[in-house]
C-alpha positions as CSV (number, residue, x, y, z in Angstrom):
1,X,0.0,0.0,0.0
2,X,3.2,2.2,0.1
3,X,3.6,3.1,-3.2
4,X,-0.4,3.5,-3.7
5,X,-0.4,5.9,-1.1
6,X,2.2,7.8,-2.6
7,X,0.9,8.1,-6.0
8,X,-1.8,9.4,-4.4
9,X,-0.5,12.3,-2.5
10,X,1.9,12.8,-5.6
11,X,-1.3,13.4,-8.1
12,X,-3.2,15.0,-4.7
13,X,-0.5,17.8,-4.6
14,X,-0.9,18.7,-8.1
15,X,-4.1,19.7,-8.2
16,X,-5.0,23.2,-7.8
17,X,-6.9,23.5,-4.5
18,X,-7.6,27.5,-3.3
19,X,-9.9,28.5,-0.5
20,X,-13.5,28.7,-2.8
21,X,-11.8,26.3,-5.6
22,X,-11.3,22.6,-3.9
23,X,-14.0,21.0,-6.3
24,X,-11.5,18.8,-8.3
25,X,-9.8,18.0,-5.1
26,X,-13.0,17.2,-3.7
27,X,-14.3,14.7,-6.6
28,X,-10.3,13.3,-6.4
29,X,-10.9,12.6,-2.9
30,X,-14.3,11.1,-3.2
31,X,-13.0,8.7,-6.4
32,X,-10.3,7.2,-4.1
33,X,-13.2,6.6,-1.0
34,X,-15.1,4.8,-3.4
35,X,-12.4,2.6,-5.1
36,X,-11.1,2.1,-1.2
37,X,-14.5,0.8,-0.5
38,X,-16.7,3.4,1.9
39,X,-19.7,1.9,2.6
40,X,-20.7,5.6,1.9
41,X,-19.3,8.8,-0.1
42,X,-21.0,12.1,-0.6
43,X,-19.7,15.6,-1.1
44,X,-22.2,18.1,0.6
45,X,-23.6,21.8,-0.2
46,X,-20.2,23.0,1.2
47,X,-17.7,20.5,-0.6
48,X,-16.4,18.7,2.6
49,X,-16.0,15.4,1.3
50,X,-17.7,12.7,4.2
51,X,-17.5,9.0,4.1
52,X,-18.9,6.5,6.3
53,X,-17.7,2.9,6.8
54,X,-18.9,0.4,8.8
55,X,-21.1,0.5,11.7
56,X,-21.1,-0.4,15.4
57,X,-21.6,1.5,19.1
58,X,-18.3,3.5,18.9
59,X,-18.0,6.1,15.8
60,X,-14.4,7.5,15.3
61,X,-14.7,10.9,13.2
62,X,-11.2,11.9,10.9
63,X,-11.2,15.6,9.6
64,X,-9.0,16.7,7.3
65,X,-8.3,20.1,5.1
66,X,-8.1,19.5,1.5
């Protein structure tokens, strides 16, 4: 998974991402939840990017900046 995670941060960093302009990020994001295997993807009215995987009692929450 090394090298699968680098490719991804290489292509992530090479895509233009301003404050007001992180929809390609975004949709590059959400592509690589879905091929990981989210149960759940969305990108909401705001463009945060949330995905949801798995299910039980205990809920742990990552954020992130794009």
């Amino acid at each position: 998974m090394k090298n699968e995670l680098l490719n991804f941060v290489s292509k992530a960093i090479q895509i233009p991402s301003y404050s007001d302009q992180e929809e390609k990020m975004a949709h590059f994001i959400y592509d690589e939840m879905v091929k990981l295997g989210y149960d759940d993807v969305m990108i909401d009215t705001t463009g945060n990017v949330i995905g949801k995987m798995g299910n039980g009692a205990k809920i742990i929450q990552f954020d992130s900046h794009m």
